[in-house]
C-alpha positions in Angstrom: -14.0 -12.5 12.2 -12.1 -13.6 9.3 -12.6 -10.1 7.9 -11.0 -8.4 10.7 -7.9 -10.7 10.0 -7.6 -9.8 6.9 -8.0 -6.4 7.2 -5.0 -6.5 9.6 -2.8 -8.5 7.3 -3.9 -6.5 4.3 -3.3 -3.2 6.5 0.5 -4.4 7.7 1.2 -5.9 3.9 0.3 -2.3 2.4 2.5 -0.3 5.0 4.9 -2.6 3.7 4.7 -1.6 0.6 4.5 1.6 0.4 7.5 1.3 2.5 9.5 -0.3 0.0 8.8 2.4 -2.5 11.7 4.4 -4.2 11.3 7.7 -2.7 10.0 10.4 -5.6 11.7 13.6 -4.2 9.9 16.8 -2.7 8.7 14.6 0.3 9.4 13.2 3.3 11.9 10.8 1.7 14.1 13.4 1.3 14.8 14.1 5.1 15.8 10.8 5.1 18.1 10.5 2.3 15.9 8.9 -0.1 15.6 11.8 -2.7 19.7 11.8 -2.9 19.4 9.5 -5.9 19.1 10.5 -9.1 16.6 8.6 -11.4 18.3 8.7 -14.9 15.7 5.9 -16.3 12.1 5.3 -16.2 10.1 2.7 -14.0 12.2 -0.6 -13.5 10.2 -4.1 -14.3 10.5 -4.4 -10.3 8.9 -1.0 -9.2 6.0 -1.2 -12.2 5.2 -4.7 -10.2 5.5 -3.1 -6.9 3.5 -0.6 -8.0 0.8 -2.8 -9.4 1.0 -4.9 -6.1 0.0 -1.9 -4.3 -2.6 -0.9 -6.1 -4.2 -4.5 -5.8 -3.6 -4.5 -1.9 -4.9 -1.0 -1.5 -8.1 -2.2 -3.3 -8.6 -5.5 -1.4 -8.0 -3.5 1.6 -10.8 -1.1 0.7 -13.3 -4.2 0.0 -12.3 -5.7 3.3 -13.9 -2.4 5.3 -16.5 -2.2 3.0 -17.9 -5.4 3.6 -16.9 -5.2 7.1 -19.1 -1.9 7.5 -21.9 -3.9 5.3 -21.9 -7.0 7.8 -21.6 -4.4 11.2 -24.8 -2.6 9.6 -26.3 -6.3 9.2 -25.6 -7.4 12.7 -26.7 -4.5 14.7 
């Protein structure tokens, strides 16, 4: 059970943050406005950590179903 709560929370935290992402250009940001702005720098301090947040969420999200498929095996 407490699996299945964290893969919830860990599923709404990532859409989250992948939401709060700088839009790129050439996607879907752009209907929207987002690939108006012009990046004239790199990567800011704030979406390097963003980034890295992501990428830690996305991976505990993966653990989360693969243990969850590991202990659905187990059970059945």
């Amino acid at each position: 059970m407490g699996f299945s709560i964290a893969l919830i929370v860990f599923s709404l935290l990532l859409m989250l943050l992948v939401l709060m992402h700088k839009g790129k250009g050439g996607g879907l940001s752009d209907m929207f406005g987002g690939g108006m702005q012009s990046s004239v720098g790199g990567s800011s301090v704030a979406e390097r950590n963003l980034d890295r947040i992501t990428v830690v969420v996305g991976v505990l999200w993966i653990v989360c179903i693969v243990v969850l498929g590991i202990l659905m095996k187990t059970n059945s």
